[in-house]
N, C-alpha and C positions, 0 to 999 in steps of 0.2 A: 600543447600536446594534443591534447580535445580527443575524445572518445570514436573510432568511427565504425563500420558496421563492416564485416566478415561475410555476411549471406549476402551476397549481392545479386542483385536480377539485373538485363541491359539498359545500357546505357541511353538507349532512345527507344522512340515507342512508331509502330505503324500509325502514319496518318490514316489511313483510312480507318483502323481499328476505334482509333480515338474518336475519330469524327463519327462512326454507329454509339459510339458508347453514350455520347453525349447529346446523338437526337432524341433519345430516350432517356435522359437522367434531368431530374428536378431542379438540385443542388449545383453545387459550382465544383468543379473540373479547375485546377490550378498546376503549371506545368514553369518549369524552369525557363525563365526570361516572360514569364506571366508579373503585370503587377501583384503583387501581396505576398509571390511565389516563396523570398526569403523569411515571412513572417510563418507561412504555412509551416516551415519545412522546420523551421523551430521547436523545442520542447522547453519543460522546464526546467532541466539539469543543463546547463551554460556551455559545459563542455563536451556534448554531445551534438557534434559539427555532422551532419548528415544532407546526402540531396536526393530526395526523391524523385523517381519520372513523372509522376501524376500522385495530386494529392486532391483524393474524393470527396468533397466538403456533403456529403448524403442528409438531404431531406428529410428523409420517409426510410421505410423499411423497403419498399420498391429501388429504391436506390442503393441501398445494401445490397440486395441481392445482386442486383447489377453490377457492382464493384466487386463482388467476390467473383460471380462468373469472368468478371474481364482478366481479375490476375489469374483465376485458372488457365484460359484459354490463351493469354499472352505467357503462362510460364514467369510471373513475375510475385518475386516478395511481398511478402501482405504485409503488414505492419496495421494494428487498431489502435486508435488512439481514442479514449473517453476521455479522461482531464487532462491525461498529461503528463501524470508525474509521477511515472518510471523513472528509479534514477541513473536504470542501466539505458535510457531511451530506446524501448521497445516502439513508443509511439511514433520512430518512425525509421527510413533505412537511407541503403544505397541503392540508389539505380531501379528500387520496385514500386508499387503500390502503398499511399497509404489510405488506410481507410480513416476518416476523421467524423466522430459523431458527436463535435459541436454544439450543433443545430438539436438535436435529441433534449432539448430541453424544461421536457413536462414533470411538471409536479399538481399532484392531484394530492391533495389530504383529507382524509375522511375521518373528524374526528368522534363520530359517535363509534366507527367499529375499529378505532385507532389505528388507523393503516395510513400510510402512502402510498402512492404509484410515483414513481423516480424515471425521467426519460437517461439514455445510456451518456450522456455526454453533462449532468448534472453534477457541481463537486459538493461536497460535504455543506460549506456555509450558506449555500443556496436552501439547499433541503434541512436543515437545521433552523435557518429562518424561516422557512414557512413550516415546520412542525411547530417550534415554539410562540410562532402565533394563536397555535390552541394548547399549549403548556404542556407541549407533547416533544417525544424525542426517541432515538434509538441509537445503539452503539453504534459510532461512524468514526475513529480514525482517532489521529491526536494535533493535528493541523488542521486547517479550515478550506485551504483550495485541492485538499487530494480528491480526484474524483471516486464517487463514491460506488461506478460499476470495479472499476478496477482495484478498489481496496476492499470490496468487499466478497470479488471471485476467489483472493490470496487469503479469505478467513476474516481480514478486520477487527484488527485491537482497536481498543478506546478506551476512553472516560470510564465508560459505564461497563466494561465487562466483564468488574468483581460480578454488579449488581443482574444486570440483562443478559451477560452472554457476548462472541462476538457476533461481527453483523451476519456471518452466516445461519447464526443459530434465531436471529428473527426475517430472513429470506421466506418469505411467503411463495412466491411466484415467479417467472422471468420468462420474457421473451426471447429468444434466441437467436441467428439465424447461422446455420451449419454451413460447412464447405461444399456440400452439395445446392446451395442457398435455397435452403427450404427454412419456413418459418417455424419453429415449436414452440409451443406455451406450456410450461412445464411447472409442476408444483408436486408435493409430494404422491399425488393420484395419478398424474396426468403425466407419461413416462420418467418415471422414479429415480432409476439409473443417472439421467443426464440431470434433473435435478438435483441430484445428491456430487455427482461430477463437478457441477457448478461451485457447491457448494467448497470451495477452499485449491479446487482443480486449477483456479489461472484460468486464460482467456485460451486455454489449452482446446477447446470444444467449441468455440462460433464467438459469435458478435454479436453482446450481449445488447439490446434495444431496450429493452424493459425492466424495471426491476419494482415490485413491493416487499415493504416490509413492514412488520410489526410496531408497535409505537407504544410507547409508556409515557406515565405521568412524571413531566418533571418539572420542578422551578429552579427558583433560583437554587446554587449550589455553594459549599463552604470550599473554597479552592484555592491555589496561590501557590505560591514560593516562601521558599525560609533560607536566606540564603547565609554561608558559612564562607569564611577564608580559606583558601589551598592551603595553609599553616594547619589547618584543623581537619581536611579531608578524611584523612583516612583514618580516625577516630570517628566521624560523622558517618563514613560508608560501615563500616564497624559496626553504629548503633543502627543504621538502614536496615546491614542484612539482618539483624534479629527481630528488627521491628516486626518484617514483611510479614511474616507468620504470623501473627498476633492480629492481623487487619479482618473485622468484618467484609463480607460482601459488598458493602455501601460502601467502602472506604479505599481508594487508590492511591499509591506511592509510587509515585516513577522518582526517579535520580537523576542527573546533569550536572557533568563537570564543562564549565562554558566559561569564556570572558565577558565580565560587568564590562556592557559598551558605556556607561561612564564612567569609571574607573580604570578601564581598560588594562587587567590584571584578571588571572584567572581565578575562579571561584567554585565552592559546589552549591546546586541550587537541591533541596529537596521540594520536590512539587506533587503537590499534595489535593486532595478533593475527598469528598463526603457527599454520596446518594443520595440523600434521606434529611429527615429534619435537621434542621441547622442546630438546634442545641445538642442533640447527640452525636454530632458532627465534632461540635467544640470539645465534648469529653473524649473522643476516641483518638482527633487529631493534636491532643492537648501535651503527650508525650514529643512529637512531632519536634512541636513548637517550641515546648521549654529546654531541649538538649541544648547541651552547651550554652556557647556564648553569639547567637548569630549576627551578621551582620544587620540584618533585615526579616522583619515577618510580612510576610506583603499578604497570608491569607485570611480571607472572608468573606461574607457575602456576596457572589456574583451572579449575573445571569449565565447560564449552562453556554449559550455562544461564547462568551466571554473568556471561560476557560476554555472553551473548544480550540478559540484562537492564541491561546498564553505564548506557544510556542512558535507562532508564526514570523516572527523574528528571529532570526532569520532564515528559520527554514523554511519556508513557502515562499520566500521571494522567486520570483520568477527570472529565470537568464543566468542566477549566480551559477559559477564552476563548482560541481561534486564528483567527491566519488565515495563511496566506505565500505564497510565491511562491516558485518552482522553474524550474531550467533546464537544457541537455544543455552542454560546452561541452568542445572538445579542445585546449584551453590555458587557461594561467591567466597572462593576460600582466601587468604591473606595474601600471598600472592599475587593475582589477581587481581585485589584490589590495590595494591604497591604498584601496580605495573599501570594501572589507570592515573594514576593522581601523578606517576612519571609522564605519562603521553600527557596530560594537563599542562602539567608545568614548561612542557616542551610543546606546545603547539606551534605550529608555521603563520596560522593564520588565524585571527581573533575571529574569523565567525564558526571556526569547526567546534565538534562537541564528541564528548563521549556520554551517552544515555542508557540507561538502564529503565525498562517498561515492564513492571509484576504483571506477570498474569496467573490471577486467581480466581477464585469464586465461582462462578457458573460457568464461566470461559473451559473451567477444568472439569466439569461436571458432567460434560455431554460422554456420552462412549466414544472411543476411537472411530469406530465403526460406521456411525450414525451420520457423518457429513464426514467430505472428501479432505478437510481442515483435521491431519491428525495428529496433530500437538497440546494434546489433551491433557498435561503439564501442570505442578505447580512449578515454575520457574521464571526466570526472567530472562528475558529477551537483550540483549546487549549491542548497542551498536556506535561504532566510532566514525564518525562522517567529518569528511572535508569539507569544506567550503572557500572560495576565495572569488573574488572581482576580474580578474586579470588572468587570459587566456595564455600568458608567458611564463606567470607562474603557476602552470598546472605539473609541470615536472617534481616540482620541487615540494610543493602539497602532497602529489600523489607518493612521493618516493619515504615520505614523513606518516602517510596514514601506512604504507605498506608494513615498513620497520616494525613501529608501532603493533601491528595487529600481529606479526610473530612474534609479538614477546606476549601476546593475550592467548591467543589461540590455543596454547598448550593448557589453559585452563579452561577450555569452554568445550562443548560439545559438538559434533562433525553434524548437526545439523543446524537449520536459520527456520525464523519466520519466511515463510516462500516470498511475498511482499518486498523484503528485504536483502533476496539474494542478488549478489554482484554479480555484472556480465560477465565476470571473467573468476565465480567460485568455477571448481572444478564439478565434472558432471555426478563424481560422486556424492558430494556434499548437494548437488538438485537430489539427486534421487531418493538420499534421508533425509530429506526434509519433508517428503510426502508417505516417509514412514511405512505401515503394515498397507497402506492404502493404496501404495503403488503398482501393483499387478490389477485391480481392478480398476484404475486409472486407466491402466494401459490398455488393458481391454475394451473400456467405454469409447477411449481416443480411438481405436482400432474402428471401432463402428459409426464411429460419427465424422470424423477424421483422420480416415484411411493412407491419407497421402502427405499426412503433417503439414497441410497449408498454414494451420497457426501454429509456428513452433519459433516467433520471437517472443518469449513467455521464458519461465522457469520451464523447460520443457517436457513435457511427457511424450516419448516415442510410442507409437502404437502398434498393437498386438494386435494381427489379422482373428478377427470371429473363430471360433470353431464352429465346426460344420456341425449342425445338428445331427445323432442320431436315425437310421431311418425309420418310422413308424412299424411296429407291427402289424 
């Protein structure tokens, strides 16, 4: 079936255009019948089959700029790609430009005033590894290879953001560079607006190069799995949703209905972590562990990478076929939870999952207002994903998650984590997802991106400036 792209730019490109672009570009220039060309044109969602005209592999921020003036000036689709893993593959198109920042790969840690500096093409276990080489850390994601410009322009759930917040709420800084390709270095002084833009807006506003962010003390953490039978699921989602309210800050519960790959039968896993000292970890996560009868308790002491990556199997494998669907919802009423542990028990393919991700605690605590991220919620995040090996059986996956999500949907809310929306939700379910936030969205895109060059994104259309007053 394979995913493929609607906003097409042409099909070839001026030589001569190419050949200026590239006396003056660092980086490597990659064109269809170029070695590497199929590798380039690649993402990490499998079935997101795309061929771009020219794929920008950008050095420097001299090279950004340049890649952005050329698809203006050719009239061609921009597509950015930082890590990769969009799972609608924004990171790349048909027939235009991608811009790929790769190469963006600096991490600077400074751990006496606990910051990083993060280049734009860094993912989460790079910069995770080198925080925790000084026992340090900040909310990034809930996989190890998402990169971490791109999950953290969508807001950035994690681990940690009972306890820290998401990763917008510790964004210090960012480099940028706009459709007009100019460079801004923005932080809450230093033009507010496009900073705060940043802030949960999507790659809706430039090409983000740079990012710092905030860093806290962490070690090891109390984390795992407690996994139960599908016989017992929905007495176990049951005791979830009451738990969830009861959680400290320190303390995170997500949920996953997945098949044991050795067992090869479907199961629910409660995945569970604790911020904070490990023996107060054991008394808070101790209801957790003793309900029912589980198959498995797999939690305890790890290092914080370690749970970073728990769920990397299989979802960060790179190449597999996905698709899913996602949604915001402040209850999990019985219903709903019937209708989940059905989609379990009827899955097509032993790598898809249905997850549940609480966001509590400081995540909830910011004002709507105060970052462009406005899900400011106690609730959970819901999301049913496919997966499968085999590009023949994408019909039959996707026709399985679709079913599936209309018999959920009547219990969830008509908006998503923006992160998590599919390229084919309708544009009204984009536009609540950016909530009370959206008119000044639209305004900001308006002034920094006038012409909607990045608009393969959760998209924000933009709203022309109003004209200033004239002075008296």
């Amino acid at each position: 079936m394979g995913i493929t792209g609607a906003d097409r730019g042409p099909a070839t490109l001026r030589e001569d255009a190419v050949t200026a672009l590239r006396a003056g570009f660092t980086g490597q220039l990659v064109r269809p019948g170029d070695d590497g060309y199929e590798r380039a044109r690649r993402v990490w969602n499998g079935d997101v089959d795309r061929r771009p005209a020219l794929v920008a592999r950008c050095a420097d921020v001299a090279d950004v700029r340049r890649a952005i003036g050329f698809a203006v000036e050719q009239e061609l689709v921009l597509s950015v790609r930082g890590g990769g893993h969009s799972a609608p593959g924004y990171g790349t198109n048909d027939g235009g430009l991608v811009l790929d920042l790769s190469s963006f790969t600096e991490l600077t840690v400074d751990p006496a005033a606990r910051t990083v500096r993060a280049g734009g093409g860094v993912r989460w276990r790079e910069l995770d590894a080198a925080t925790q080489a000084a026992g340090l850390a900040t909310t990034g994601g809930t996989v190890s290879n998402t990169g971490v410009a791109g999950l953290t322009l969508g807001g950035g759930v994690g681990w940690l953001m009972g306890r820290y917040g998401l990763a917008v709420d510790n964004l210090l800084s960012a480099e940028v560079v706009t459709a007009d390709g100019e460079l801004h270095v923005v932080d809450r002084d230093r033009e507010p607006d496009l900073f705060w833009a940043l802030r949960g807006g999507c790659g809706n506003f430039g090409v983000v190069t740079t990012l710092q962010f905030r860093l806290y003390p962490v070690g090891p953490v109390l984390g795992g799995m407690v996994v139960h039978p599908l016989d017992r699921a929905a007495e176990v989602l049951r005791f979830y949703r009451d738990l969830c309210p009861t959680l400290p800050d320190e303390a995170e519960a997500y949920c996953a209905l997945l098949t044991d790959p050795q067992a090869g039968v479907p199961v629910l896993a409660l995945l569970l972590g604790y911020n904070g000292p490990l023996e107060e970890g054991e008394e808070v996560l101790r209801p957790a562990r003793e309900f029912g009868s589980p198959l498995a308790d797999l939690v305890g002491p790890t290092p914080y990478v370690a749970r970073q990556s728990m769920l990397d199997e299989p979802n960060a494998v790179e190449g597999l076929h996905r698709y899913w669907r996602s949604a915001f919802t402040e209850t999990l009423d019985d219903d709903l939870l019937d209708v989940v542990v059905d989609m379990a028990a009827g899955f097509t393919s032993p790598l898809s999952a249905v997850l549940f991700f609480y966001v509590h605690g400081a995540a909830t605590r910011v004002p709507v207002g105060d970052t462009a991220f406005a899900a400011r919620r106690t609730q959970w995040d819901v999301d049913v994903i496919g997966q499968w090996t085999e590009v023949s059986e994408s019909a039959r996956h996707v026709e399985w998650l679709r079913a599936s999500w209309a018999r959920a949907e009547a219990h969830l809310q008509g908006s998503a984590y923006v992160n998590h929306i599919a390229a084919d939700d309708a544009p009204e379910k984009v536009r609540a997802s950016f909530g009370p936030n959206l008119d000044r969205l639209r305004r900001i895109k308006g002034r920094y991106d006038p012409a909607n060059l990045f608009r393969l994104n959760p998209n924000i259309t933009p709203v022309a400036p109003q004209p200033r007053p004239p002075a008296d």
